[in-house]
C-alpha positions, 0 to 999 in steps of 0.5 A: 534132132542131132541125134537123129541128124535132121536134114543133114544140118549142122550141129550149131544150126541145130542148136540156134534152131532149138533157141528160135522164138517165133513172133507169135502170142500162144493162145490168142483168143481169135478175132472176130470179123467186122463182117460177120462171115469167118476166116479162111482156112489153109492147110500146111502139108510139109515136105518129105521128111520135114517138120512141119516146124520148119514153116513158121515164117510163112504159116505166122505171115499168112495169119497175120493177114487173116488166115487161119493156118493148120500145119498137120503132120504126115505119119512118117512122112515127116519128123513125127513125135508120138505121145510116147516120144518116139520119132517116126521118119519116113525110109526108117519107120516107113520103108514104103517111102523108098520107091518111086514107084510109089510115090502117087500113092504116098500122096494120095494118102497124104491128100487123105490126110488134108481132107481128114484135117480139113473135116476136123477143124470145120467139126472141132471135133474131140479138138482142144484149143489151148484157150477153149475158144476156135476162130470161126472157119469160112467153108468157102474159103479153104485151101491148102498148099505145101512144100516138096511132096506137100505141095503135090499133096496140096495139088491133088487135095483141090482134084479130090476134096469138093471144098477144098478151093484153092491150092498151092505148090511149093517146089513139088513135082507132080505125081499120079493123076493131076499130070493127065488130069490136071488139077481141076481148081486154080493152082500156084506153083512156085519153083526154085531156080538157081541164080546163074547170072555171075557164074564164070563160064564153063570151060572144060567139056564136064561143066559144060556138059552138066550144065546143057543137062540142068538146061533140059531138065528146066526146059522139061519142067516148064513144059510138063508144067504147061501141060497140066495147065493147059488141062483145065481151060477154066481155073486160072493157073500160075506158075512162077520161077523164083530165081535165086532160091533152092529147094529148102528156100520155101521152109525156115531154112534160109533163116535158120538152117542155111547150109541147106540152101548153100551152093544151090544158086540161092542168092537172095537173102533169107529176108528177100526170099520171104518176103517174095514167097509169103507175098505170093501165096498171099496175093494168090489165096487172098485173089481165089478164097477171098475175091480180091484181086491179085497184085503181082501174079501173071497167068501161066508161066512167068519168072522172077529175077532179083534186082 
């Protein structure tokens, strides 16, 4: 990952990164359910040019609550290693990922992806568990949600995959058809927002005009994001601003590779952050693949501000 200079992160974040333990038993033999029925699937789709690594924390907290988390691999999409231990990344192996223009493609493709993933596992087919034995998948209960161009991946996967009840969005924008289509199925989207509130103010013309921009670009976020809510009368939607986070906010990074969430308004600590997003995603798939009811969601646009 040095070498190839992953996500720009620093030299000694590489290193504690290649060190890092995650609190989980390989191999586990799965539970069974008291109830008889199986567990619910989630599929992880990481964000461009992102290891799906790089979501541990949160795919560790949603099967400790009983879920079963699939992270897939994008080809070329990610930090993909072959079985001949080559690395194939996306704008080097895959130029196609450098135009825009494309982008509604790319994530049909990698809807295509989820669905394929989503159809294997429920197969388990030619799929080897280290310890020979699957956990028992619930049919209805499968979602998917992702990061960056992963979470459009996600959105669009609930518009074109039939079983597919659920999904979620972290910090991706739309792209192709759920902007005029919408997305058919209930949806979280949980965005970035810098924390401005101990900011000094702006004092010469350039700050001041940069900071009236970053102000129309939130304010047309929130509309498109209202739009395409107000394209399905029927499936809830939920789209939350977290103020304090960056981008990277909804990966490892806060814990492991913090330069990536520096100078971005991300004041809450790495702790913090996890906690608000994996209770999130809980409550919402726990609240649209389960049944439950959703504990701290509220309908539409809302934002949350840190203490």
């Amino acid at each position: 990952m040095r070498a190839l200079s992953y996500l720009d992160a620093t030299g000694g974040e590489l290193e504690a990164l290649g060190a890092l333990r995650v609190a989980v038993t390989p191999a586990a033999a799965p539970l069974e359910r008291s109830d008889g029925r199986g567990w619910p699937l989630l599929v992880l789709s990481h964000g461009l040019g992102v290891a799906r690594a790089q979501y541990s924390a949160l795919s560790a907290d949603l099967a400790s609550h009983g879920f079963v988390v699939v992270a897939l691999d994008h080809p070329m999409g990610g930090f993909t290693e072959t079985e001949r231990g080559e690395v194939l990344r996306p704008g080097v192996d895959s130029l196609h990922y450098e135009s825009a223009d494309v982008m509604p493609f790319v994530v049909g493709d990698w809807a295509r992806d989820i669905e394929f993933v989503v159809r294997r596992v429920i197969g388990r087919a030619d799929l080897r568990p280290a310890n020979g034995v699957w956990p028992q998948i619930d049919t209805a209960a499968i979602g998917a949600f992702g990061h960056s161009l992963g979470g459009a991946a996600a959105l669009e996967s609930c518009r074109v995959i039939r079983i597919v009840r659920a999904c979620a969005d972290m910090d991706g924008d739309p792209w192709g058809a759920v902007e005029t289509q919408g997305v058919g199925r209930p949806f979280l989207v949980l965005l970035s927002q810098p924390d401005t509130r101990s900011r000094p103010p702006a004092t010469d013309s350039v700050e001041i005009a940069r900071r009236a921009n970053m102000e129309r670009i939130g304010a047309a976020r929130d509309s498109m994001w209202r739009a395409i809510g107000a394209l399905d009368s029927v499936s809830q939607h939920f789209v939350v601003k977290i103020v304090g986070t960056g981008h990277m906010s909804f990966s490892d990074a806060p814990f492991v590779l913090p330069s990536l969430v520096a100078g971005v308004g991300a004041s809450r600590t790495a702790a913090d952050t996890h906690r608000v997003v994996s209770g999130l995603l809980r409550d919402f798939f726990f609240a649209h693949l389960i049944g439950e009811a959703p504990s701290a969601l509220r309908a539409g646009l809302s934002e949350l501000v840190p203490p």
